[in-house]
TIZALO-156864 format. One record per residue (C-alpha): residue number from 1; x, y, z. Coordinates in pm, 1 decimal. Layout:
// residues N
<node num="NUM" xx="X" yy="Y" zz="Z"/>
...
END
This chain:
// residues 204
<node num="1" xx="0.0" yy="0.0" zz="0.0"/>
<node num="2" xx="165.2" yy="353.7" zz="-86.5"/>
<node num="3" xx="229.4" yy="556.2" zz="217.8"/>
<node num="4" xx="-37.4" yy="855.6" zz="187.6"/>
<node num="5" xx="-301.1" yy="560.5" zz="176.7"/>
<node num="6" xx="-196.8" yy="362.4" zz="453.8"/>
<node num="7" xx="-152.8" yy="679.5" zz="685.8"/>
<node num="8" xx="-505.2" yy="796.1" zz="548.0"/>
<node num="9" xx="-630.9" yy="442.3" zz="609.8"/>
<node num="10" xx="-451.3" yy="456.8" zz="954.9"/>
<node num="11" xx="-609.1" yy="796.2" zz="1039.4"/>
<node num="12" xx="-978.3" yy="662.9" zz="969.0"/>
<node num="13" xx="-917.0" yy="406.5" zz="1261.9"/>
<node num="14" xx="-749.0" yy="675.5" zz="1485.5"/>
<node num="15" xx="-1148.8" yy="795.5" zz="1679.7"/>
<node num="16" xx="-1216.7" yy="444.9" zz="1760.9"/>
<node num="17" xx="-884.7" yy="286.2" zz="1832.6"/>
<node num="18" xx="-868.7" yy="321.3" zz="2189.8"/>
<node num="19" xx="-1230.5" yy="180.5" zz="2226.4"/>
<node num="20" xx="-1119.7" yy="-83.7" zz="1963.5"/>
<node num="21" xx="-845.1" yy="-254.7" zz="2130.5"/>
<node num="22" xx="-905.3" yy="-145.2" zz="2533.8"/>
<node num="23" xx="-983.3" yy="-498.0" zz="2661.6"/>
<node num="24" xx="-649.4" yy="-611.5" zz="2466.4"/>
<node num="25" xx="-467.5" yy="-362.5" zz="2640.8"/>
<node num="26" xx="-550.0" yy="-457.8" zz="2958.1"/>
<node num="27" xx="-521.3" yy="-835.1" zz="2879.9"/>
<node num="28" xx="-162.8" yy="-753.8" zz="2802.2"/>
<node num="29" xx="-39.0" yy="-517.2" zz="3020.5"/>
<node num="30" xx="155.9" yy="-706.5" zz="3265.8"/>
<node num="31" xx="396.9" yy="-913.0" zz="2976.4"/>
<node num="32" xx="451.0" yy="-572.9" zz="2813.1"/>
<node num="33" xx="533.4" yy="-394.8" zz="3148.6"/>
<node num="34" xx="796.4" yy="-692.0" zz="3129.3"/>
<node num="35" xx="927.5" yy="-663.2" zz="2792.4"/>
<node num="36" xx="945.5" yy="-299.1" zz="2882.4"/>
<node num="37" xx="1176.1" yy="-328.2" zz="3146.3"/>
<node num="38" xx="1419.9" yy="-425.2" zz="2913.7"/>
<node num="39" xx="1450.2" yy="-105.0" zz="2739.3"/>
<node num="40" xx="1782.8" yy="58.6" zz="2784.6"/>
<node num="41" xx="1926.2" yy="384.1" zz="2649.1"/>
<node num="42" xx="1786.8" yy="600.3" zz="2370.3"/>
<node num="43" xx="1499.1" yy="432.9" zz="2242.1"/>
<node num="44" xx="1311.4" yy="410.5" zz="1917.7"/>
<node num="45" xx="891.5" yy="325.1" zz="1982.9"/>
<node num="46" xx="746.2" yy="223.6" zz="1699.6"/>
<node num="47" xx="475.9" yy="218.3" zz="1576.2"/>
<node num="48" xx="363.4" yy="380.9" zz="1889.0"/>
<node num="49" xx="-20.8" yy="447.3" zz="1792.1"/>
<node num="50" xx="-270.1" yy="670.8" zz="1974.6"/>
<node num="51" xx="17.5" yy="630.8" zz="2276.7"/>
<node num="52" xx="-187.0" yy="339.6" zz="2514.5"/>
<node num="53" xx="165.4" yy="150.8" zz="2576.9"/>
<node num="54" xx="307.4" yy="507.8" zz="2694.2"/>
<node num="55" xx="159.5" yy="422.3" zz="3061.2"/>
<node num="56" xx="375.3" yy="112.8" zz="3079.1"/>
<node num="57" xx="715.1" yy="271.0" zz="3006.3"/>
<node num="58" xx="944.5" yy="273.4" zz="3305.1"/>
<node num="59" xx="1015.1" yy="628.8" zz="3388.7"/>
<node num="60" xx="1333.1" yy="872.2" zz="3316.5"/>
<node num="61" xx="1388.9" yy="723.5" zz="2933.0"/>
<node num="62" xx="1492.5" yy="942.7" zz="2617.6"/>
<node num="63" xx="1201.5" yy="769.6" zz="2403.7"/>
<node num="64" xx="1159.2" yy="884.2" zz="2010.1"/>
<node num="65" xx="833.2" yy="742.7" zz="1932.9"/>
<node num="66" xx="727.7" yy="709.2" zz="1557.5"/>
<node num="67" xx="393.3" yy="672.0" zz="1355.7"/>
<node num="68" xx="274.4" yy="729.0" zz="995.0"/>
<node num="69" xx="-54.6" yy="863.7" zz="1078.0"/>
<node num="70" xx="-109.0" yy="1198.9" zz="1186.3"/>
<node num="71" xx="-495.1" yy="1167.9" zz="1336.7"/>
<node num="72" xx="-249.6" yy="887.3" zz="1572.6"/>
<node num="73" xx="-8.9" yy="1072.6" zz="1672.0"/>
<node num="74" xx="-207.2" yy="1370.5" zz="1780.9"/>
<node num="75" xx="-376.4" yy="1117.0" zz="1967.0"/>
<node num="76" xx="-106.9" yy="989.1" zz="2168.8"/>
<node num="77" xx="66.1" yy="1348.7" zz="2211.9"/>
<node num="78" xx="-126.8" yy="1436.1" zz="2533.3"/>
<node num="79" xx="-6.1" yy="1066.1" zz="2645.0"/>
<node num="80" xx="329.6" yy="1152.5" zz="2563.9"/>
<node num="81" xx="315.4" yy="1508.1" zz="2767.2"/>
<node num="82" xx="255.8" yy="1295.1" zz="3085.5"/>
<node num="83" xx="570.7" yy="1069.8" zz="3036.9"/>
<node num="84" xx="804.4" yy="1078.9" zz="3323.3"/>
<node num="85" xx="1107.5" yy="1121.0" zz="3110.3"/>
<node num="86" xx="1175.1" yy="1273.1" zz="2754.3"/>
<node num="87" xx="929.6" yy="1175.9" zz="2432.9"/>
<node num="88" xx="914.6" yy="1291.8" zz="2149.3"/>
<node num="89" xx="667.6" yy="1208.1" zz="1844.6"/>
<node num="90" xx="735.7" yy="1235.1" zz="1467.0"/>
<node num="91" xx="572.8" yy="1177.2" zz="1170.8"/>
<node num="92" xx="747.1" yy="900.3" zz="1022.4"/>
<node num="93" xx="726.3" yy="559.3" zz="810.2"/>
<node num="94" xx="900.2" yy="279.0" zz="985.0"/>
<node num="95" xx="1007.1" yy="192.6" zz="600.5"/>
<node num="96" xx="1170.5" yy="469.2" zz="549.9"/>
<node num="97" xx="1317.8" yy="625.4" zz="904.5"/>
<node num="98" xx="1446.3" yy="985.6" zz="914.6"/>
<node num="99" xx="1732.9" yy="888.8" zz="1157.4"/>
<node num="100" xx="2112.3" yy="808.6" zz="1105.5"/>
<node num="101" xx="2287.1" yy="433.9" zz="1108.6"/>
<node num="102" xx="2302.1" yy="362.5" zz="1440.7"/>
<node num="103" xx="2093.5" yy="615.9" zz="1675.3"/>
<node num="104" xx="1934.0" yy="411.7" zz="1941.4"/>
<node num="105" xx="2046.1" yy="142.2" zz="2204.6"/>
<node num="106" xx="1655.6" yy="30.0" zz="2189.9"/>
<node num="107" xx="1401.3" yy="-47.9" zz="1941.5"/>
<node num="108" xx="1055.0" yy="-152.3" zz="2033.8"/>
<node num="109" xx="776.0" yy="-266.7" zz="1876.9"/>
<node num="110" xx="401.5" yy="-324.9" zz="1968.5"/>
<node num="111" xx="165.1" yy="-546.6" zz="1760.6"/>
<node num="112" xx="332.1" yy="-330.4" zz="1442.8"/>
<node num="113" xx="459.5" yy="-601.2" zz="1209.8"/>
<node num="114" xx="153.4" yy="-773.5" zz="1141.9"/>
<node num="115" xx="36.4" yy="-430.7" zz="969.6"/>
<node num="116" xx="343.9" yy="-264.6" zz="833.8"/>
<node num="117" xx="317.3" yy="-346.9" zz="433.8"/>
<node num="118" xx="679.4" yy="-435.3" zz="342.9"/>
<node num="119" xx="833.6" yy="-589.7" zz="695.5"/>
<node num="120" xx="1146.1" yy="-677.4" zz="488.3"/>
<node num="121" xx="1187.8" yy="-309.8" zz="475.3"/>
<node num="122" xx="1068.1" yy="-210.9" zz="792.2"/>
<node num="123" xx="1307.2" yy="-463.3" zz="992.4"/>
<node num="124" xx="1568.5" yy="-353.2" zz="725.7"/>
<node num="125" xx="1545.4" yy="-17.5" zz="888.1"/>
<node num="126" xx="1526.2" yy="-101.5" zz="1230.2"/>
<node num="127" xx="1894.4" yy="-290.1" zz="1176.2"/>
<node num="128" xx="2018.6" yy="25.6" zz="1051.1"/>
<node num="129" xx="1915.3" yy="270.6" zz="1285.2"/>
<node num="130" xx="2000.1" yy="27.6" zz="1600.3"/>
<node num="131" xx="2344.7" yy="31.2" zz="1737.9"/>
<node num="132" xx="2547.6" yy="-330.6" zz="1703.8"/>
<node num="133" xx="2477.7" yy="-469.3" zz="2001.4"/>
<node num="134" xx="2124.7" yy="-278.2" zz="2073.6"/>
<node num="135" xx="1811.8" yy="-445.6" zz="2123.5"/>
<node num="136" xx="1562.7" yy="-517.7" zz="1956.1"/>
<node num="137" xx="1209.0" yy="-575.3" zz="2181.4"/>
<node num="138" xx="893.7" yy="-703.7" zz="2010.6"/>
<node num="139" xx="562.1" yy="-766.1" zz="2150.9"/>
<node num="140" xx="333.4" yy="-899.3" zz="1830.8"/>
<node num="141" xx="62.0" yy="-1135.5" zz="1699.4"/>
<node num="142" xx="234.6" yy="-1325.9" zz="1444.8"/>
<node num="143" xx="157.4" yy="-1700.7" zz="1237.5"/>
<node num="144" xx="69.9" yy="-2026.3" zz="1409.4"/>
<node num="145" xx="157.3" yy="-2340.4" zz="1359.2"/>
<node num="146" xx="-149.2" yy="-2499.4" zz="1514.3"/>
<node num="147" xx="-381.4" yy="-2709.0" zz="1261.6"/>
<node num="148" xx="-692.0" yy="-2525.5" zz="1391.7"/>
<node num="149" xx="-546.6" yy="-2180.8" zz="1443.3"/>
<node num="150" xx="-376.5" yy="-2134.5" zz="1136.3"/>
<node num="151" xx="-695.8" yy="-2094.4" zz="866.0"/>
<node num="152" xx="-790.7" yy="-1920.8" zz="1122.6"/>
<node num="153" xx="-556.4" yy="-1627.6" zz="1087.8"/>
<node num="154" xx="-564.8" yy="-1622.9" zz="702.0"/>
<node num="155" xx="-930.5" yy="-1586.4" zz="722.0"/>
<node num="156" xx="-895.7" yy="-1331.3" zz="977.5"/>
<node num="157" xx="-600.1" yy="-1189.3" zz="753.5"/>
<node num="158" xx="-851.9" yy="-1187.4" zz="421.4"/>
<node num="159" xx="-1124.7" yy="-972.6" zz="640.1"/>
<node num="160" xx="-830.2" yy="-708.9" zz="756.0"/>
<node num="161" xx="-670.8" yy="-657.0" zz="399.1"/>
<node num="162" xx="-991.1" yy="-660.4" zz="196.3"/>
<node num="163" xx="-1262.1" yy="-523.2" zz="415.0"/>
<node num="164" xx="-1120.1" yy="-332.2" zz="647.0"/>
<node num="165" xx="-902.0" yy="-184.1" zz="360.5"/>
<node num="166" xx="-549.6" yy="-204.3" zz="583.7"/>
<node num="167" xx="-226.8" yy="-379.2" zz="534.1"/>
<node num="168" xx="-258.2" yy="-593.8" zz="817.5"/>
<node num="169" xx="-148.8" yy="-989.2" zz="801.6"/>
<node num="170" xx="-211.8" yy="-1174.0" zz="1080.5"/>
<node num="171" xx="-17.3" yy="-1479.1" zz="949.2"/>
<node num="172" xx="350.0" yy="-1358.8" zz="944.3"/>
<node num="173" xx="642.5" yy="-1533.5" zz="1032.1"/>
<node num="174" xx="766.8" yy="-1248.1" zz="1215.1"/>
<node num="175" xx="1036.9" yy="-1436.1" zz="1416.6"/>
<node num="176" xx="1181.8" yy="-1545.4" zz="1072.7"/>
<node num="177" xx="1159.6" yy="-1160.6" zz="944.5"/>
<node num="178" xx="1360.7" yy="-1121.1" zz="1205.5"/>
<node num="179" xx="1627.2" yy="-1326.4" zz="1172.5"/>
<node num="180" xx="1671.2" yy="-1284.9" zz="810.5"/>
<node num="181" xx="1676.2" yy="-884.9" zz="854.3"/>
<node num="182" xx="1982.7" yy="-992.2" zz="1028.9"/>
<node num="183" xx="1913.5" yy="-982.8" zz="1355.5"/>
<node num="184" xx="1972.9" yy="-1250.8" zz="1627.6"/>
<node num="185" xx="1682.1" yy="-1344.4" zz="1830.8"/>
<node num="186" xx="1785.2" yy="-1440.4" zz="2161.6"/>
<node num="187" xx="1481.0" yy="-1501.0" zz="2380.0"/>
<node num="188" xx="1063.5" yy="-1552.0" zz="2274.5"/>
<node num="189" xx="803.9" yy="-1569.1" zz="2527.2"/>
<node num="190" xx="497.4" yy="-1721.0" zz="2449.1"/>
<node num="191" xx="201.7" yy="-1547.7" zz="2595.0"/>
<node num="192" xx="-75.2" yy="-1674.2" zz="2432.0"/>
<node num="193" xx="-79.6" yy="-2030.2" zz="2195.6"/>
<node num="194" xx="194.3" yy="-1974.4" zz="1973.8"/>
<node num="195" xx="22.2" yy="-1679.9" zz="1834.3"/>
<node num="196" xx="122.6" yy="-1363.6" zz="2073.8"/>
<node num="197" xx="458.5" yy="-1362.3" zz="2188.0"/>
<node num="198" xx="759.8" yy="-1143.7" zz="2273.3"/>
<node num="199" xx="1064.7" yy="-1150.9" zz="2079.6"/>
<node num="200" xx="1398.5" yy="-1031.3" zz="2222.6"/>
<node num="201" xx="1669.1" yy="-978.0" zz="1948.1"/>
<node num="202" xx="1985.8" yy="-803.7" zz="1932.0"/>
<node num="203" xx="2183.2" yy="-622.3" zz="1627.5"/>
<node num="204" xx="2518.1" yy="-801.9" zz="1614.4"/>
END
């Protein structure tokens, strides 16, 4: 999907997000609060949405927090203002990242790479602009393996790419996209089936 699209498509979801996805938040609040934890140094959120994962970021953090849709962002920018600790929000298109090789010590991810439309390219970028040695810290719905949850997905996938008119695949491999973006993955937790999990990676 070209980028003006997907951040138009993006900003028609932006009213009803919140009301959209509250019981998920609070259903996994305590294994991001954990994956969170993790974060270390300058960090990279992104996609960071209308800002609902803000409230679980441990305080005093230099946080750059990214989305492509405007309607989002000015969403989450009131969450933002209350963060104990410096973030900042910017337009951006996790495909195309206006930062230089290397800026952060942290990237992290929430439920992002089932809807970003080339993850090749997004994970591509999230190499470059991570130090060697930073981490990368995902928390996402990805493919199962599971006979009965699998057709599942790619039904669920067919409904979110042709009705719903967004990008979003809920069948990915993600863990492989994330090895073969170069990455190594040193750690998933499996929170629910084999479906939502976190994955802990690091640049070499």
């Amino acid at each position: 999907m070209e980028r003006t699209a997907l951040a138009r498509a993006w900003d028609r979801q932006a009213s009803t997000y919140d009301l959209v996805t509250r019981g998920q938040e609070r259903r996994w609040a305590a294994p991001k609060r954990d994956l969170f934890s993790r974060i270390a140094g300058r960090t990279l959120f992104g996609a960071v949405g209308t800002g609902l994962d803000i409230a679980l970021l441990p305080p005093g953090l230099e946080v750059t927090g990214v989305d492509i849709s405007p309607a989002m962002l000015a969403r989450a920018r009131p969450r933002a203002a209350t963060y104990s600790g410096r973030l900042d929000l910017v337009e951006a298109d996790l495909t195309a990242l206006p930062f230089a090789d290397g800026s952060f010590d942290t990237v992290l991810s929430v439920c992002t790479f089932c809807s970003v439309p080339d993850p090749a390219a997004g994970l591509g970028e999230l190499f470059r602009v991570l130090r060697p040695g930073g981490r990368l810290l995902m928390f996402e719905h990805t493919a199962s393996r599971l006979p009965l949850v699998r057709p599942l997905l790619f039904a669920m996938t067919l409904f979110s790419r042709h009705l719903a008119h967004l990008s979003t695949e809920l069948n990915r491999d993600t863990v492989a996209n994330v090895e073969r973006a170069g990455f190594r993955v040193e750690r998933i937790t499996h929170h629910y089936l084999d479906v939502v999990k976190s994955i802990e990676a690091v640049r070499p």
